[in-house]
C-alpha positions in Angstrom: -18.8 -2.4 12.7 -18.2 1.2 13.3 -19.7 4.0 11.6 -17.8 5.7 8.4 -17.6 9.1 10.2 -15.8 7.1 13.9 -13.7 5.7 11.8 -12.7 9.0 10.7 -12.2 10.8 13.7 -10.2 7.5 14.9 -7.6 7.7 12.3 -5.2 10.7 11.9 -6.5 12.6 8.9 -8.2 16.0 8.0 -11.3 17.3 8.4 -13.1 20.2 6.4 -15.2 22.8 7.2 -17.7 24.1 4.6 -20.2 27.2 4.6 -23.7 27.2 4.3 -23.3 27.0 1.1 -21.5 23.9 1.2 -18.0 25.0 -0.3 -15.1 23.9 1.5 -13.4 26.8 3.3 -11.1 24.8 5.6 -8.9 21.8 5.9 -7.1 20.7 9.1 -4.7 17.9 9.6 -5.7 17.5 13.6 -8.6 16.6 15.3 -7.4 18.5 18.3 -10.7 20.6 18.0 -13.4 18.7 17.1 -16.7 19.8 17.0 -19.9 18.2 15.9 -22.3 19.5 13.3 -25.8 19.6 13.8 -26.4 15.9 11.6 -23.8 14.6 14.1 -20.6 14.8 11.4 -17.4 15.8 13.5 -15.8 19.0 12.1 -12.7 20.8 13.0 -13.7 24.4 14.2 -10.5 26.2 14.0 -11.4 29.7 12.0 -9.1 30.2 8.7 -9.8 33.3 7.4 -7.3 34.8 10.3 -4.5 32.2 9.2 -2.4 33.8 6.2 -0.7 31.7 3.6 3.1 31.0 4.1 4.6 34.3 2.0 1.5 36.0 2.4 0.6 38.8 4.7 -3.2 38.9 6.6 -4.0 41.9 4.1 -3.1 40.9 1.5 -5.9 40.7 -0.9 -6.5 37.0 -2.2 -8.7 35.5 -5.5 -12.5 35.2 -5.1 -13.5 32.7 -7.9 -17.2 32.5 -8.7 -19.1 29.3 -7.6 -18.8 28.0 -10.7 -14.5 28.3 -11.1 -14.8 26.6 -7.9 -16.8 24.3 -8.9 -14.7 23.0 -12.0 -11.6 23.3 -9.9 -13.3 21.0 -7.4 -14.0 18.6 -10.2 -10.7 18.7 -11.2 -9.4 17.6 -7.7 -12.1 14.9 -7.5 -11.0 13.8 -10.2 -7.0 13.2 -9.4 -8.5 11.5 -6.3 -10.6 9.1 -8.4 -7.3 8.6 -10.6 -5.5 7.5 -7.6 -8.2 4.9 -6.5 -8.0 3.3 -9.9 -4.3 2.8 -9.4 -5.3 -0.2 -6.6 -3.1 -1.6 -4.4 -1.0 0.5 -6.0 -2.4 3.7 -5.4 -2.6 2.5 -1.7 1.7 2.6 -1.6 2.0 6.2 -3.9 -0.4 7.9 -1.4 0.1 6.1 2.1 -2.2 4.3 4.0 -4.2 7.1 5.4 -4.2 9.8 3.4 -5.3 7.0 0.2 -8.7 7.6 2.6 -8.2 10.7 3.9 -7.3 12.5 0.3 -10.2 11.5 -0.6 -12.8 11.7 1.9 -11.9 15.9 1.4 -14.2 15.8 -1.2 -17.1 13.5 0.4 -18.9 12.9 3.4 -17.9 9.6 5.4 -21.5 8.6 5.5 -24.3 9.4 2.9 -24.5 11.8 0.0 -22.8 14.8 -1.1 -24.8 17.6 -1.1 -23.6 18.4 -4.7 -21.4 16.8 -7.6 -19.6 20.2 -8.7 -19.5 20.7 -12.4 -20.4 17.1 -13.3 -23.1 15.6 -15.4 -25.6 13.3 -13.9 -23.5 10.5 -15.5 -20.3 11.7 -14.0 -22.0 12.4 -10.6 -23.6 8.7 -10.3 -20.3 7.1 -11.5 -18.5 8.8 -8.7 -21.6 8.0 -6.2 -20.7 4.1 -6.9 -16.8 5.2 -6.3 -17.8 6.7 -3.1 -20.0 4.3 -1.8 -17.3 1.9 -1.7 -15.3 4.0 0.0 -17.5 4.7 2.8 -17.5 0.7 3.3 -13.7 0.3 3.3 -13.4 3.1 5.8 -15.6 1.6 7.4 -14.0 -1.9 7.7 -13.5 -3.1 11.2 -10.4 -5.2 9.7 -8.7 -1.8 9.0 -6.8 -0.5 12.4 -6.9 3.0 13.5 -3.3 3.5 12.2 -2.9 1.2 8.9 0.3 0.3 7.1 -0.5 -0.2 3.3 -0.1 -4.3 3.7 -3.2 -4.1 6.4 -5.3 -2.2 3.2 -3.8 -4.1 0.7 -4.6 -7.0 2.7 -7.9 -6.2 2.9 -8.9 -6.2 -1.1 -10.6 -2.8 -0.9 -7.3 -1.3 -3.4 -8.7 -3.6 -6.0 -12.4 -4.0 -5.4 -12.9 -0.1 -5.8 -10.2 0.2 -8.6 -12.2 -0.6 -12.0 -15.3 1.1 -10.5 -12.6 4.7 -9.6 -11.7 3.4 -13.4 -15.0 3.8 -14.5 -15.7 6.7 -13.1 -12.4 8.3 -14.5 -12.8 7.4 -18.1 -16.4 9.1 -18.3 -14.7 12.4 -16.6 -11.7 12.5 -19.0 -13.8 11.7 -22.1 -15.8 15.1 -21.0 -12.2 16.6 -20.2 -10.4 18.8 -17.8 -12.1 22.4 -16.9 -10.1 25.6 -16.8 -8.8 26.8 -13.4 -8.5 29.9 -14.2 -11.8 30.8 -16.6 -15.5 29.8 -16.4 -16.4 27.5 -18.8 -20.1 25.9 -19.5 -18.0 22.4 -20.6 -14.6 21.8 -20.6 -12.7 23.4 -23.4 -9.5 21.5 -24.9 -8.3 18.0 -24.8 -7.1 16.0 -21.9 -3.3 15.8 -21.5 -4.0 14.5 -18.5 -3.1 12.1 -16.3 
């Protein structure tokens, strides 16, 4: 059985770079320049702060959000990802194959814990720690090839196996709600009109 993070670097996907902080400050879609981190994860090393946004000129001057706005609007995202795991086999055939893994393995590590669980409660974050660690095993999957179609995942049962525990998961973050992505809040201000 290979390890989550081989299969990772075997499969053509993104990898993200984060500060010593832990905040994401990169994502790449090669793996043309891998490097390894000093636990042994594989990291594209690429620099982005030099690379300007399409429409958007090197000096321009861009938003700085606090921690904690990037904090809620990483929940947010974690959260759409969780939604699209409790789709199943569906979710599988909206996403494709690879990025159904890939999309969400932005937010996580391939093997072991996050470091944090931005802007959830300690219900939240352990409800998404049973999402994940089910992912980490169906990435890990020797039945899974290197390039998989959504039939091979389908196949597999890992859609539906991790699809009432993604469900789980969702239901407790949408019963706290949806931060702001613009404004710091302490909890989540209005109602959910989403997904």
């Amino acid at each position: 059985m290979r390890t989550p993070d081989e299969a990772a670097r075997r499969r053509c996907g993104r990898a993200k770079i984060s500060d010593e902080k832990g905040l994401v400050v990169g994502l790449y879609t090669t793996f043309s320049n891998i490097a390894q981190t000093n636990d042994g994860t594989s990291v594209c090393y690429r620099p982005v702060a030099d690379t300007p946004l399409r429409g958007q000129s090197a000096g321009m001057d861009q938003e700085k959000p606090s921690e904690r706005l990037v904090a809620q609007r990483v929940r947010n995202r974690i959260m759409e990802e969780v939604w699209g795991l409790s789709e199943g086999d569906s979710g599988v055939g909206a996403s494709g194959p690879t990025e159904w893994f890939e999309s969400f393995f932005d937010w996580f590590p391939y093997e072991g814990e996050p470091d944090w669980y931005p802007a959830m409660t300690a219900e939240e974050a352990n409800a998404v720690c049973d999402v994940l660690k089910l992912m980490q095993q169906a990435i890990a999957d020797t039945d899974i090839s290197t390039h998989p179609t959504v039939q091979e995942i389908v196949q597999t049962g890992w859609p539906e196996r991790i699809a009432p525990v993604a469900k789980k998961a969702l239901n407790l973050m949408l019963s706290r709600g949806r931060f702001s992505e613009v404004r710091e809040e302490t909890e989540p201000s209005g109602p959910t009109l989403w997904p």
